[in-house]
N, C-alpha and C positions, 0 to 999 in steps of 0.2 A: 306537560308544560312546553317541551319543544316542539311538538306536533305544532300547539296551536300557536307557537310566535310564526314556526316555520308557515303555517299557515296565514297567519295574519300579514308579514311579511309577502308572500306570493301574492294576496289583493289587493293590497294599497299597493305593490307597484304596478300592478296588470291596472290598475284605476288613472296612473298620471301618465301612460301612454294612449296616444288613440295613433290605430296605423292609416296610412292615407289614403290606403286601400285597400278593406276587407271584403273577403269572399264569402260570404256566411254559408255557403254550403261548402263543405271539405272533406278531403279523405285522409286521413293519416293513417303513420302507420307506428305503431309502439312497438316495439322490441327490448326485450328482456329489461324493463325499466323494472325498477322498486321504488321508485318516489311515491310516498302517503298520501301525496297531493298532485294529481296533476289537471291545471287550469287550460281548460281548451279554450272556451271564449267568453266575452263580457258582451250582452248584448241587452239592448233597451226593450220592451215588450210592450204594446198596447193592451189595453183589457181583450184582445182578438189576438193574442200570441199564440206560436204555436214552437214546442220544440220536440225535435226527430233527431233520434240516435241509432245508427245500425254497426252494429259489430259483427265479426267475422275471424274465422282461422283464428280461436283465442287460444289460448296453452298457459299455465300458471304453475311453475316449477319452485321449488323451495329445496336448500339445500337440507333443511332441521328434515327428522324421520317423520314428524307429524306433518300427515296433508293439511293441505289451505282449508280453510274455510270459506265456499265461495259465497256467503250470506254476508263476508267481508268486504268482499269487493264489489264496489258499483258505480254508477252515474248517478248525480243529484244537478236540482237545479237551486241555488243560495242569492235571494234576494240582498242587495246591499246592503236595506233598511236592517236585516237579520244578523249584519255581518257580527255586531257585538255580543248578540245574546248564544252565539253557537260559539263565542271564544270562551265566553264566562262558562257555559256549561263542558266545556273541552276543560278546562283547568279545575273543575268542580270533580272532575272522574280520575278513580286512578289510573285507569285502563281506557283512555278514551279512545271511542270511537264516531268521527262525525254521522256516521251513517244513521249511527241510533238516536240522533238530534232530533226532534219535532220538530225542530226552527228552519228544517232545509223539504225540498219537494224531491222526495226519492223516486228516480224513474224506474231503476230497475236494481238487480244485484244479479250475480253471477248464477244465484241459486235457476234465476229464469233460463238459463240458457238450454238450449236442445243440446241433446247427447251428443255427444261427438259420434261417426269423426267431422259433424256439423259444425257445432259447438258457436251457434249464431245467433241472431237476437237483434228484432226490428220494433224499436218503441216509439208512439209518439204520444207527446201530451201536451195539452192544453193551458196554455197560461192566464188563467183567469181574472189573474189580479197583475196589472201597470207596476211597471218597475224596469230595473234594472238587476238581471240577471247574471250571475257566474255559473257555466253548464262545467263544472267538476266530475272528476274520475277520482276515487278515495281507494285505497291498499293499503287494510286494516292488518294485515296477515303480516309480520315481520321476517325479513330473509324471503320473502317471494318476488318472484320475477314475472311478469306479466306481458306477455307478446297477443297481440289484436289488431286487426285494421280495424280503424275508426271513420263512420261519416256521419256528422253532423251537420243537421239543416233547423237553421234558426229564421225564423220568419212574422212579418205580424199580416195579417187581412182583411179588413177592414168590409168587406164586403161578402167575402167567405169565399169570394171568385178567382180575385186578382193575389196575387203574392206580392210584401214588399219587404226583398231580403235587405234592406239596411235599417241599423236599430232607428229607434222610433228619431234619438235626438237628430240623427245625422240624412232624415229621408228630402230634407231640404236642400242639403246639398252641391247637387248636378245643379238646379236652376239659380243658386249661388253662383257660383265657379263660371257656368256660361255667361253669366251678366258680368261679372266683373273681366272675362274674356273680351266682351263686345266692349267693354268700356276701355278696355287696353285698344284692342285692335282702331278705335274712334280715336286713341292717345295718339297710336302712330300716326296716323294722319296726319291728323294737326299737327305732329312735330316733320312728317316730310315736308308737308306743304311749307313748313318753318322754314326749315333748313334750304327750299329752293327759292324763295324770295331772298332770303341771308345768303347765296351761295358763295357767296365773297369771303364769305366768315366764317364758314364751315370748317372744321377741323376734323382730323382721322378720330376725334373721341365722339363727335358725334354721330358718324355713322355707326362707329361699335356703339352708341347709345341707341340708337334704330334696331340695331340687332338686335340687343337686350331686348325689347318692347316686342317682337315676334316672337322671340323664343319664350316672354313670360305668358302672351297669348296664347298659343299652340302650349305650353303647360297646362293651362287652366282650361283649354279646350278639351285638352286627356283626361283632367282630372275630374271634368264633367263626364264625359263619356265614361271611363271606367267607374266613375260611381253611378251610372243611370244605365249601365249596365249589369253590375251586382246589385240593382235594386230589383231589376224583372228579373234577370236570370238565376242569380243566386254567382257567376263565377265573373273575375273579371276578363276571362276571353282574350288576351292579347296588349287590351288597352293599358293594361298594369306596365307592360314593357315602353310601349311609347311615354306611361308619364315618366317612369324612371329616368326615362335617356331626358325628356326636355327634361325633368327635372337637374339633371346634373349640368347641360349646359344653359340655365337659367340659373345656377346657385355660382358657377365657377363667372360667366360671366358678368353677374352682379360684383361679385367681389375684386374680379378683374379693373369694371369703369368706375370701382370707389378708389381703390387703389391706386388706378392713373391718376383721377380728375384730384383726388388729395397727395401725390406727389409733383402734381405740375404737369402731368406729359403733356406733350402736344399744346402747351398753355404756355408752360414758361422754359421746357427745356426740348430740346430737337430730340431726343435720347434720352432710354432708361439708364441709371445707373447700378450699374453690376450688383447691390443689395437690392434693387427691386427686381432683377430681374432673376435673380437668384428665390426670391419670394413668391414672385409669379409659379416658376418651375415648382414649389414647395405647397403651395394652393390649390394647384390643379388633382395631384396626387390624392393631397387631403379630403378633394370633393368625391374623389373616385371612391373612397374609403367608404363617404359618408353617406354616399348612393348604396353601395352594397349594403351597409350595415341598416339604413333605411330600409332594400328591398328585400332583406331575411327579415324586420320586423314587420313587415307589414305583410309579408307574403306568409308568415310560421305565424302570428301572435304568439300569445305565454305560452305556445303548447312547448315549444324547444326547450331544453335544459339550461341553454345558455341565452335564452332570451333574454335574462338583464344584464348579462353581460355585455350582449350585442347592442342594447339600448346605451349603456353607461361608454361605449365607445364611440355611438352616435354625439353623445353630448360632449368627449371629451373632445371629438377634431371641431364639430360647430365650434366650441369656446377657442380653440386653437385659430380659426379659421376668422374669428372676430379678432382675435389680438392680433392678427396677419393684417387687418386692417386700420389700426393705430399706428403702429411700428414704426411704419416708412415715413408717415405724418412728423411724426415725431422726430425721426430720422433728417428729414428735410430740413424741418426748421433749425433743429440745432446743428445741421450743418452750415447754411446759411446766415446763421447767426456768428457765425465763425468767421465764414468766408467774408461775411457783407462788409468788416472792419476796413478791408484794406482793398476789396473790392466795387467799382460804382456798380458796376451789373448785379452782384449779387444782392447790394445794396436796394436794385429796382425790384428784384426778385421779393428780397423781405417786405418792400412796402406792397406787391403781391398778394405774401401769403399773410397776412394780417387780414387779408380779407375773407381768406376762407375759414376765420372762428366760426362763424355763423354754420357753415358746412359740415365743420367739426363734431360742431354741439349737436345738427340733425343727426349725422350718423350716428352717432352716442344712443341717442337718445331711441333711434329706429332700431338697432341691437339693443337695449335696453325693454322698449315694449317688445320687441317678438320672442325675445328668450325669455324674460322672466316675468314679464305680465300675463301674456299667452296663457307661458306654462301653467301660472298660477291659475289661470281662468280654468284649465282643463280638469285640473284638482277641484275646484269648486262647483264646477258647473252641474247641473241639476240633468241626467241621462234627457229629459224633454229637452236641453237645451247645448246639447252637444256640437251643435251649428254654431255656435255663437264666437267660443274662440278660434275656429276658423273663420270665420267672418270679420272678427275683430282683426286678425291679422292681417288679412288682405284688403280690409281698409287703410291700416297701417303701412302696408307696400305700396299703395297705391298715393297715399297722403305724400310719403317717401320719392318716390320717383317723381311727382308732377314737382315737387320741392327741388330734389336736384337738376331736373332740366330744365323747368324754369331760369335757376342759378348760373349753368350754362349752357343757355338757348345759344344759336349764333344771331349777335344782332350787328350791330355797326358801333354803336358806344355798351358795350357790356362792360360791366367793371372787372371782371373776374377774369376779361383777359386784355384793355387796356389799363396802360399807368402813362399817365400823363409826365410831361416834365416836373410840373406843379408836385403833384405826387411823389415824384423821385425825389426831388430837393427835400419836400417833408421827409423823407425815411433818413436823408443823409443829416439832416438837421438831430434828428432824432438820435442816430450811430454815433454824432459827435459831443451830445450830449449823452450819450452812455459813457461814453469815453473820458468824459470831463468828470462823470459821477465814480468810475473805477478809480 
């Protein structure tokens, strides 16, 4: 019965991760592990699948006097649709073994292997039926330790000529990613050419808003390339390193111009004040974190021990890294709320930020769909349609950005950074009718 929770448990969470850049060809290397279960990869298959296992330098030690059974140990490959019918029959046995499941496609067992001091073994097989596959390594043997290099090459063909190492749902892709590239790189434009008719109006959050818009195109330029490149090659070659890096200064720098443009900077105050900039300092680090922990899950998948560990720290600084960006919001006004009583300035300020509710509610609601509608999408979605909540998301960042630079484009009457006298008088009108209600 623990087998199979502990089992059950390893594929539903290897199922609500997808990394952002998988290699499906790989070499690992196992060493002295005893885990029952260990998940190398999840991969989509066409009815033209094809999966290739080579192992190498195996050695299987046990501390008990009776040797392994190497008819115990193997590689299978476990359709999604199967996932339930091999847990009921794991709970059904006293002594369960999944190996002896009918409901899994057994590629090999240890028994196959050449003599040592070879002790190697080159399988491939044919996936004949569409799905969505889990390529498992199973250690039926209790108290055994298992050392092997491992390479697996998962693939589908469509033609029997060409290889295409990305599962079926995600072979879209690269020509995803580049369009919405050329649709940013079109964005900036339009917003330099903005900004040099307004140049009157231009503020320092604009140009770090120009930055953002390069840095999320060259993202999504990597992210095209390193996935249309582990779709011929099978590895991603380099490009995995260039998304990582834009990736972190596209996520630190997003958080950066939501963080100014909802404290004011450069709008309503010459200067940060020492809790945002103490914030700022606290964000960055955060993003550093969120990079690495990003680039061991997508560079290892489930095969590492502590792949959900790694995962569940991922989601703890993201969630950390969103409330970084209410905080100071919050911070703001109820300082201001403070100050405006006795101050006229602060008073012009509150009639300000009353306008950026509107701002508020976007960003809310833009962290709202990319963490938990996303995610959800990723848990439902059909292995054919693994593109999708990645595509839903980066219509969402893109809805998100044309929304806040529109908000503050430079014009000549933009509300978001005049206030009229008219305006003032309203807010103080407003301060001394709180005053009279206290």
């Amino acid at each position: 019965m623990t087998k199979s929770i502990i089992f059950s448990l390893l594929l539903f969470t290897s199922s609500l991760f997808t990394p952002p850049a998988t290699a499906e060809i790989k070499t690992l290397k196992v060493t002295d592990d005893n885990r029952p279960m260990i998940l190398f990869e999840k991969f989509g298959f066409t009815n033209k699948g094809f999966a290739s296992v080579t192992i190498s330098s195996v050695s299987v030690t046990t501390s008990s006097v009776s040797k392994p059974d190497p008819s115990r140990l193997g590689f299978f490959l476990l359709s999604e649709d199967s996932l339930n019918q091999v847990l009921m029959e794991l709970d059904r046995k006293h002594n369960p073994c999944v190996i002896d499941s009918k409901f899994i496609a057994l590629l090999f067992t240890f028994e196959d292997l050449a003599p040592p001091p070879h002790s190697s073994l080159n399988k491939s097989y044919p996936v004949g039926y569409p799905g969505e596959y889990f390529l498992l390594f199973a250690n039926c043997n209790r108290d055994s330790l298992v050392t092997m290099k491992v390479r697996t090459e998962l693939y589908n063909s469509g033609d029997g000529k060409h290889r295409d190492y990305l599962s079926a749902g995600q072979t879209d892709l690269p020509s995803i990613y580049f369009m919405f590239a050329i649709i940013y790189l079109c964005f900036l434009w339009f917003w330099i050419v903005n900004c040099y008719k307004n140049k009157v109006s231009v503020h320092r959050i604009h140009i770090l808003m120009a930055v953002l818009l390069v840095v999320k195109a060259f993202n999504l330029i990597c992210a095209s390339e390193a996935k249309h490149y582990v779709k011929v090659t099978g590895t991603p070659h380099g490009w995995d390193v260039l998304f990582y890096t834009f990736q972190f200064f596209r996520a630190v720098l997003l958080f950066t111009v939501i963080i100014l443009i909802g404290t004011g900077w450069s709008i309503l105050k010459p200067f940060l004040q020492e809790k945002e900039k103490k914030l700022l300092m606290i964000v960055i680090p955060l993003q550093v974190l969120a990079n690495v922990a990003s680039a061991v899950i997508g560079e290892n998948g489930p095969f590492i021990k502590s792949w959900v560990t790694w995962n569940q720290l991922f989601l703890l600084v993201d969630l950390i890294c969103c409330c970084a960006i209410i905080f100071p919001i919050v911070w703001s006004i109820r300082s201001l709320r403070e100050t405006s009583k006795t101050d006229g300035k602060a008073a012009r300020n509150l009639a300000k930020l009353t306008l950026f509710k509107q701002f508020y509610v976007l960003v809310i609601g833009y962290l709202y769909f990319t963490r938990i509608i996303v995610f959800s999408l990723k848990t439902i979605s059909s292995y054919k349609y693994e593109w999708v909540p990645n595509g839903a998301e980066e219509v969402a960042s893109l809805v998100f950005y044309m929304m806040m630079f529109y908000m503050f484009r430079p014009t000549d009457r933009n509300e978001y950074f005049l206030v009229g006298d008219e305006e003032e008088k309203e807010a103080e009108r407003y301060l001394q009718q709180q005053e009279f209600e206290l």
